[in-house]
GUVEXDREN-185874 format. One record per residue (C-alpha): x, y, z. Coordinates in steps of 0.02 Angstrom, whole numbers, padded with zeros to 5 digits, always signed. Each point is the difference from the previous one (the first is absolute). Layout:
N
XYZ
...
This chain:
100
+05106+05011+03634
-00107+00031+00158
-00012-00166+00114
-00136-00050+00102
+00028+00053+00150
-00048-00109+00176
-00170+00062+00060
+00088-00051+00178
+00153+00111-00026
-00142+00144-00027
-00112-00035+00171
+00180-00010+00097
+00068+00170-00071
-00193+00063+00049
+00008-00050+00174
+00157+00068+00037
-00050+00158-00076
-00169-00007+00113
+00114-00039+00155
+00120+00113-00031
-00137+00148-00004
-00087-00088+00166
+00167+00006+00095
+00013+00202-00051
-00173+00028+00041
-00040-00113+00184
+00149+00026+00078
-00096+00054+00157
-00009-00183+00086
+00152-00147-00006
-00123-00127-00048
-00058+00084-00164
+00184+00028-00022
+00058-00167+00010
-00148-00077-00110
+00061+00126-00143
+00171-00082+00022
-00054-00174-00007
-00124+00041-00149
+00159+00063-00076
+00101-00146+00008
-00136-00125-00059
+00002+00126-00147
+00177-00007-00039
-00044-00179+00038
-00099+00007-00145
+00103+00071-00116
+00185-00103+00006
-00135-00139-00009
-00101+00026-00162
+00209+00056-00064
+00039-00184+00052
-00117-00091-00066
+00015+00115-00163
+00190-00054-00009
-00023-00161+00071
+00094-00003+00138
+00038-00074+00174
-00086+00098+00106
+00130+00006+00126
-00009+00195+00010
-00187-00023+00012
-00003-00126+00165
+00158+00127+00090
-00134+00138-00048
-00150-00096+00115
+00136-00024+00136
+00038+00175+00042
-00166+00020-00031
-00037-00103+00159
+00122+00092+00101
-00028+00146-00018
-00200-00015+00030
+00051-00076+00150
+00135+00132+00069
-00141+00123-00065
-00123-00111+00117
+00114+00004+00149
+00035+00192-00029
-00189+00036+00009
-00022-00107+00160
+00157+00092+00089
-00086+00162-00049
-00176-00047+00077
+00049-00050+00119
+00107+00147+00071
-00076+00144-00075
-00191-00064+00001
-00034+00022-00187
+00091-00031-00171
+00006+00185-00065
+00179+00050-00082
+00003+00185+00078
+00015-00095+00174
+00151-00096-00053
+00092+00222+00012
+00152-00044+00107
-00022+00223+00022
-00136-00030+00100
-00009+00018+00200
């Protein structure tokens, strides 16, 4: 017997197959890195989410999920800054510790 399944569960396993395919295809600049990332974890966000409410849990996973979310948008944030501001831009080729 099929079971109907969470039209949220279906627009978080979309978005992380959308960011997934952004972060293979614009991995020329940090920035557009780093969104893919976050756009990733709001997706799996998504996901355990609409599975918790489906099994009616806690949420506890869900709220640990939104935590490291925060940090790492904010280690990505300060990682972005550092590279500005010594190398002038954000592109990932620069980052080449083969370079002169």
């Amino acid at each position: 017997m099929m079971s109907v399944v969470n039209p949220l569960f279906n627009v978080g396993v979309l978005s992380s197959m959308i960011s997934v395919l952004v972060f293979c295809l614009q991995r020329k600049h940090l920035l557009n890195s780093l969104l893919s990332l976050e756009m990733m974890m709001l997706s799996i966000f998504l996901v355990i989410f609409s599975c918790s409410v489906n099994i009616s849990s806690e949420g506890l996973v869900v709220f640990i999920l939104l935590a490291l979310a925060a940090c790492e948008a904010a280690l990505g944030l300060s990682l972005l800054v550092i590279l500005i501001r010594s190398h002038g831009n954000d592109y990932v080729s620069s980052l080449s510790i083969h370079k002169c």
